[in-house]
C-alpha positions as CSV (number, residue, x, y, z in Angstrom):
1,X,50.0,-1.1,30.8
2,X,53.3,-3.0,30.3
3,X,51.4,-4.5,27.2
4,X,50.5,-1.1,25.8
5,X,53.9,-0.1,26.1
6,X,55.9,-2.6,25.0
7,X,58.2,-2.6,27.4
8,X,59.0,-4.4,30.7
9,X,58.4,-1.8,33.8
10,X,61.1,-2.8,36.5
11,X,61.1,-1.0,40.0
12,X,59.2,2.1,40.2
13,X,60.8,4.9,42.0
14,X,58.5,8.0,43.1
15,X,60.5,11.6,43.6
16,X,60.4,13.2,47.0
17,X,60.5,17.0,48.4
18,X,64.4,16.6,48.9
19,X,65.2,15.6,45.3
20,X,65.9,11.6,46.1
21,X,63.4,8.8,45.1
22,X,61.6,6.2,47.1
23,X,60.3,2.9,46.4
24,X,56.5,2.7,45.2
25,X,55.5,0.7,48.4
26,X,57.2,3.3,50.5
27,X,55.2,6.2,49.2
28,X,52.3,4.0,50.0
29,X,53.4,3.9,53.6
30,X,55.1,7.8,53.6
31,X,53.3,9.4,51.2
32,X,53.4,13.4,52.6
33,X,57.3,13.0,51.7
34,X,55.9,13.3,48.0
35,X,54.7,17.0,48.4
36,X,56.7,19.6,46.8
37,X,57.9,16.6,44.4
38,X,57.4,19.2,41.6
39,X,59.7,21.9,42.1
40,X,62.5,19.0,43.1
41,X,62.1,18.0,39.9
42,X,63.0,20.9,38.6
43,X,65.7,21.5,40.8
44,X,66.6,17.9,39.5
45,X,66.6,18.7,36.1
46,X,69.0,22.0,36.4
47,X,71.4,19.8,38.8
48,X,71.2,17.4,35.4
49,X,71.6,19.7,32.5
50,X,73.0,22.7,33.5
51,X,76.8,24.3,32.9
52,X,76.8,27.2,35.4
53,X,80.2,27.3,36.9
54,X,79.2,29.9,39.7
55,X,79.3,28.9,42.9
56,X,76.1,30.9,44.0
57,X,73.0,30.9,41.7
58,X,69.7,31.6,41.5
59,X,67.2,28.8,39.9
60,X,64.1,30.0,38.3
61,X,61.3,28.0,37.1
62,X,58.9,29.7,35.1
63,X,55.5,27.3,34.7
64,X,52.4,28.4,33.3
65,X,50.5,29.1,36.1
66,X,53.6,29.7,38.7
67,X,57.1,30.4,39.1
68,X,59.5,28.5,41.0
69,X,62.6,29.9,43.2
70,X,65.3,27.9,44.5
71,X,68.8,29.1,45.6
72,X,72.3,27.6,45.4
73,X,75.1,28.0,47.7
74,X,78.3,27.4,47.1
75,X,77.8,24.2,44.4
76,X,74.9,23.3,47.0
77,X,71.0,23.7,46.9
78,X,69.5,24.8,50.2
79,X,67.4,22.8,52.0
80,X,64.4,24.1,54.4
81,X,65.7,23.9,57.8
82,X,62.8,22.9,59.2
83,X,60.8,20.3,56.7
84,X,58.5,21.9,53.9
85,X,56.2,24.9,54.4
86,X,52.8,24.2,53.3
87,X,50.0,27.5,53.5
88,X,52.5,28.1,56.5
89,X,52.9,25.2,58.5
90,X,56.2,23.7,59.2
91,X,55.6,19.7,57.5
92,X,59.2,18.4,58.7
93,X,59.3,16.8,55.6
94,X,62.8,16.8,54.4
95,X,62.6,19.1,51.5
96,X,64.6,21.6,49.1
97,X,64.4,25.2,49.7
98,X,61.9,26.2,47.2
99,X,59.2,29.6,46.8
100,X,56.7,29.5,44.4
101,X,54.9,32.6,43.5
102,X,51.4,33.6,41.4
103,X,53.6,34.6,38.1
104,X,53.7,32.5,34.4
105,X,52.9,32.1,31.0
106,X,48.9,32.1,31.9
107,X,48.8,34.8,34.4
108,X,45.7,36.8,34.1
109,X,46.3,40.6,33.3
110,X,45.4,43.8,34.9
111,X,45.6,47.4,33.7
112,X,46.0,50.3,36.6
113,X,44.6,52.6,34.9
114,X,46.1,55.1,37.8
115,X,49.8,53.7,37.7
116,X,49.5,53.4,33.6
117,X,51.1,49.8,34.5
118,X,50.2,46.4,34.0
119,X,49.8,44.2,37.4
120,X,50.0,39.8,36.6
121,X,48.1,37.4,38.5
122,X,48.2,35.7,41.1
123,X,45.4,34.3,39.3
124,X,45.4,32.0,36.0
125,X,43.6,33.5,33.2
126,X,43.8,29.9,30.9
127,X,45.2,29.3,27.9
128,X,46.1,31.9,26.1
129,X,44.4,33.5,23.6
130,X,46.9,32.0,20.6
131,X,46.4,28.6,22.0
132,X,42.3,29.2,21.6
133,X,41.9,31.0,25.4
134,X,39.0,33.9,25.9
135,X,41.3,36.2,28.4
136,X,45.4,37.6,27.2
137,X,48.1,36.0,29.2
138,X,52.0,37.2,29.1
139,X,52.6,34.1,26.6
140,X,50.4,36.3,24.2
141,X,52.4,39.0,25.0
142,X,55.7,37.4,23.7
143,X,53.7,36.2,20.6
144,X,52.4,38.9,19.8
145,X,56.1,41.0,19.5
146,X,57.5,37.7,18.0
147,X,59.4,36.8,20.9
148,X,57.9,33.3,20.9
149,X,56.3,30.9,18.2
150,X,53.5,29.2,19.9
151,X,49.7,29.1,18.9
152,X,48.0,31.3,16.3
153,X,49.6,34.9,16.3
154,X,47.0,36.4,13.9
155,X,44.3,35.5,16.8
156,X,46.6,37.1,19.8
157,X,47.4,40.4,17.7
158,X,43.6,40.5,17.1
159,X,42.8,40.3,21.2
160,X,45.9,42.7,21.8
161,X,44.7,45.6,19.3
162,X,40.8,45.5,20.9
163,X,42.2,45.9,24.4
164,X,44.9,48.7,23.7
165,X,41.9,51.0,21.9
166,X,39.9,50.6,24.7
167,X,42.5,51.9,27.1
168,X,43.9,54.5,24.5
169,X,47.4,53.0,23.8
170,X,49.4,51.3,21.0
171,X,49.2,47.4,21.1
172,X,53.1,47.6,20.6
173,X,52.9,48.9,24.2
174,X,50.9,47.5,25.7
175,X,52.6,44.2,25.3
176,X,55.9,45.8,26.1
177,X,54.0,46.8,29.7
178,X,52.9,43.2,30.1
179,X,57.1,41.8,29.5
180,X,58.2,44.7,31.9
181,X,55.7,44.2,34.9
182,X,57.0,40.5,34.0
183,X,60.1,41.2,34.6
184,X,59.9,43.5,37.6
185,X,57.6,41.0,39.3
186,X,59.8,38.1,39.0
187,X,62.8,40.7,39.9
188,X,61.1,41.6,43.2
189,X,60.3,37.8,44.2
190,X,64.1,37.2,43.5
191,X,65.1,40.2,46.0
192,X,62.5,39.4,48.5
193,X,63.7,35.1,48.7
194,X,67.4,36.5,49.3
195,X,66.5,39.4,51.8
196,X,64.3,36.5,53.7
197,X,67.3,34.4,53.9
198,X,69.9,36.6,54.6
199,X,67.6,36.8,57.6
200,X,68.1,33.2,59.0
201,X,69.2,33.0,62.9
202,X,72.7,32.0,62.4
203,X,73.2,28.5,64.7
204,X,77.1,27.2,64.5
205,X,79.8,29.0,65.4
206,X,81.0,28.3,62.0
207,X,78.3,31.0,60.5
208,X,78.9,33.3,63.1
209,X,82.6,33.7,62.4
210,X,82.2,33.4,58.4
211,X,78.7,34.2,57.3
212,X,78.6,32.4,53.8
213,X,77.8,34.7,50.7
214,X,74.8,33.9,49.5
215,X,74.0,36.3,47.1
216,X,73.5,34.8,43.3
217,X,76.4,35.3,40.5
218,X,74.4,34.1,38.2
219,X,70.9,32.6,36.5
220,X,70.0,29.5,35.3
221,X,66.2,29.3,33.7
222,X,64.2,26.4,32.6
223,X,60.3,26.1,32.0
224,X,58.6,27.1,28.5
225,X,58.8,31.0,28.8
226,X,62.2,30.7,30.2
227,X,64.0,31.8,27.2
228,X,61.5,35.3,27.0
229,X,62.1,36.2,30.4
230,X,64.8,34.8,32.1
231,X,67.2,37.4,30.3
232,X,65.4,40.3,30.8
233,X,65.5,38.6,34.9
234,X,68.9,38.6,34.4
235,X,69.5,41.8,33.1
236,X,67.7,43.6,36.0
237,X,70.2,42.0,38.4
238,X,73.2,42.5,36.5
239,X,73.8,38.8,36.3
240,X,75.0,36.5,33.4
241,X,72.3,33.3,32.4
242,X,72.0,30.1,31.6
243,X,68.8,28.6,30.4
244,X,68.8,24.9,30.4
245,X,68.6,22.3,27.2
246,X,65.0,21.2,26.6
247,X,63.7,23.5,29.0
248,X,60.1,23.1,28.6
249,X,60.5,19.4,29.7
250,X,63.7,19.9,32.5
251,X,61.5,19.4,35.0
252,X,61.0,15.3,33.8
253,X,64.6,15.2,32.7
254,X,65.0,15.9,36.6
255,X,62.7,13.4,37.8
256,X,64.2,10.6,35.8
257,X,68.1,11.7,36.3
258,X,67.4,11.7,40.0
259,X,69.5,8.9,42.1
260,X,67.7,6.5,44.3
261,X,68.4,7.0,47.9
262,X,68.8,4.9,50.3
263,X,68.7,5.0,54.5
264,X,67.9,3.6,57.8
265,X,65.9,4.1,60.7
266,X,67.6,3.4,64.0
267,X,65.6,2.4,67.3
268,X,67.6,2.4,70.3
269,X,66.5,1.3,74.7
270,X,68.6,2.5,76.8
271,X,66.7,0.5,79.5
272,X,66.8,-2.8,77.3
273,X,70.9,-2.2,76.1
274,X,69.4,-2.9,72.4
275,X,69.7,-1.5,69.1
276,X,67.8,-2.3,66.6
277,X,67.6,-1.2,62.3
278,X,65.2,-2.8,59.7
279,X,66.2,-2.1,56.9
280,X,69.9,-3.7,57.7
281,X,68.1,-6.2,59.9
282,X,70.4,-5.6,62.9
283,X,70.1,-6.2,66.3
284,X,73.1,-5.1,68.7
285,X,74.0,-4.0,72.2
286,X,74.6,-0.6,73.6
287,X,77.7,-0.3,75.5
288,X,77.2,1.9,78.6
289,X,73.8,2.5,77.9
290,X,73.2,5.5,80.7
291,X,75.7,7.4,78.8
292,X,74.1,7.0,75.2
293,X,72.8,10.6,73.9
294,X,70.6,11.7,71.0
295,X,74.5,12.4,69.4
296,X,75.3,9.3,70.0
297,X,72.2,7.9,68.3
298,X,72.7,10.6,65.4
299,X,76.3,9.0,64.7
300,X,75.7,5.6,64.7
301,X,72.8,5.9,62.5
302,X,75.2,7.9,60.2
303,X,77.7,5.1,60.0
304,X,75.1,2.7,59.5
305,X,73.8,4.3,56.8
306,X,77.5,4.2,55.2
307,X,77.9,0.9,55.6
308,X,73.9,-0.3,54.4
309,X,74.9,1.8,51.4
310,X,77.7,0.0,50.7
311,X,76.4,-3.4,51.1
312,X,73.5,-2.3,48.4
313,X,76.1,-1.0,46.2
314,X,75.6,2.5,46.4
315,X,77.7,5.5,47.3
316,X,79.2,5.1,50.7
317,X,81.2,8.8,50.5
318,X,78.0,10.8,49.6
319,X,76.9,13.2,52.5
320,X,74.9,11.7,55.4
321,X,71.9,13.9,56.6
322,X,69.5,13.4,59.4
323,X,65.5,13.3,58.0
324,X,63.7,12.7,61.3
325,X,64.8,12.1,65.1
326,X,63.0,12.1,68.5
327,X,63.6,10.9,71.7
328,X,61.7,10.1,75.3
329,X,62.1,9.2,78.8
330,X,60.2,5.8,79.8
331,X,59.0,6.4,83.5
332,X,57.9,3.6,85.7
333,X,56.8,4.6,89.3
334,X,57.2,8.2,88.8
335,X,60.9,6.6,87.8
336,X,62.7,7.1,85.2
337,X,64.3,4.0,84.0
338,X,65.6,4.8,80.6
339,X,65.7,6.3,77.1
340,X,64.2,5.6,73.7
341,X,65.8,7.4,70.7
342,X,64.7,7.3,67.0
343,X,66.7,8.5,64.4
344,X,66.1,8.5,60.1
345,X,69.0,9.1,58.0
346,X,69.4,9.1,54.6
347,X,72.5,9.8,51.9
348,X,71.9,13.5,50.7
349,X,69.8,13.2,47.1
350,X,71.7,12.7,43.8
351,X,71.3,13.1,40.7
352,X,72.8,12.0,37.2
353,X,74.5,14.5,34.9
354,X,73.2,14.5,31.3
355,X,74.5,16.9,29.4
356,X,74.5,20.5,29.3
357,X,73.7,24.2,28.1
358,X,75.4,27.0,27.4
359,X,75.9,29.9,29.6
360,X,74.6,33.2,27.8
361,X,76.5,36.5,28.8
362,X,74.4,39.7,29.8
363,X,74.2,41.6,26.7
């Protein structure tokens, strides 16, 4: 492959669920932390390109067969408290706070003929119609009223006019019904991410006694029918928007922006006095063993991981966070005769900044 290419392919680096990279021999040996690798790298991508200046923002990634959500707060994305949700079961795989939802530029179409509305998806129709496809899709839609130059128009106009005489209406309108139950979808799946969150059990003191505001001040789009929808989005919640530079490919621009990551995984016996990392090769004493706690294994492995970063050359100051960390009592003759604690920590996920847009005003 390095032949074909003509270049020389160094160390490959595979993006995880929390936005950070691993080695390709450590996906080998962890490869569930690669779910959700997608969305990251979206997430990625705005954290690369993007000008927004708010504090709070919404991110919306508008695909072809789904929609990505993922929030900021204050300058920071969220992360899932408990590990990734997959079909609805907690993973504990650290990963970024995402919601994807049945809604893009390939959405199958449906006419209530009761409501007089248009309902999308979840399903994928295909391609659309301009681009060769057999069923109408919301990209038609916007090429159709000239809102977008993909594919062949003639062909889309055609499909739209045979399926507005057969339900009585204008073409004009019913394309118009397809953008606006577009829009109101994606409106409802950003109210429905920030009602669910604003219903989070509050678990330090520090959110008890000042809640932080989550609520978006702004929207920054990326995907290919970003630029078609995101403002109508963002006219529905009164927000200003930002839609990325080279939006249709953000999601790559993330992937390769992001920063490697690095971390350790400390082993400690309280019944042995010995603590032991890998990755730093290190092999030390605990002093008053009895008294070490899971905290006490949480902090060490936090400076640790300062001071491997260091030593590799990487950023020492960046935020600390706990991936994965467990803990059991050894018993010998219905005894307990010690402790053995586990703890993964890694620098919080990076990313490079390249660039960036321009933030459009609500019109």
């Amino acid at each position: 492959m390095q032949k074909q290419l003509g270049v020389t392919i160094g160390e490959i680096l595979v993006l995880k669920a929390d936005g950070g990279t691993m080695t390709l021999a450590d996906s080998q040996d962890r490869p569930i932390e690669t779910i959700l690798s997608g969305p990251a790298a979206s997430i990625m991508g705005v954290r690369a390109l993007a000008e927004c200046q708010e504090e709070n923002f919404v991110i919306v990634d508008i695909g072809g067969t789904t929609t990505d959500l993922a929030v900021v707060v204050e300058g920071q994305v969220l992360f899932e408290r408990s590990g990734a949700t997959i079909l609805g079961y907690k993973t504990l795989v650290p990963a970024l706070l995402t919601r994807s939802i049945g809604l893009g530029g390939d959405s199958a179409l449906h006419f209530c003929t009761e409501e007089q509305k248009v309902i999308i998806g979840p399903q994928r129709a295909g391609l659309p119609v301009c681009r060769g496809g057999a069923r109408l899709t919301p990209t038609d839609a916007a090429v159709a009223l000239g809102l977008a130059t993909i594919g062949d128009k003639t062909r889309a106009l055609a499909q739209w006019q045979r399926w507005a005489k057969e339900l009585g209406l204008a073409w004009q309108e019913l394309a118009k019904l397809v953008l606006e139950a577009f829009t109101r979808q994606l409106t409802e799946a950003v109210e429905n991410l920030y009602g669910e969150l604003e219903n989070v059990p509050l678990y330090t003191i520090s959110e008890v006694l000042n809640p932080p505001q989550i609520r978006p001040q702004a929207v920054v789009g990326l995907g290919a029918p970003a630029g078609v929808f995101v403002p109508r989005l963002a006219e529905n919640l009164h927000l200003p928007y930002e839609i990325v530079p080279f939006s249709a490919g953000a999601n790559a621009i993330g992937a390769g922006a992001a920063q490697p990551t690095i971390g350790v995984t400390l082993h400690a016996d309280t019944e042995l006095g010995t603590v032991t990392i890998p990755e730093m090769g290190y092999q030390g004493t605990l002093e008053r063993p009895l008294f070490f706690t899971q905290e006490k294994a949480r902090d060490l492995a936090t400076t640790k991981t300062q001071e491997h970063a260091q030593a590799q050359g990487y950023d020492a100051t960046a935020q600390v966070y706990v991936v994965e960390e467990e803990h059991f009592n050894m018993v010998r003759g219905f005894r307990t005769v010690g402790q053995t604690f586990t703890v993964r920590t890694q620098l919080r996920p990076q990313v490079r900044k390249i660039g960036g847009g321009q933030s459009n005003e609500q019109g």
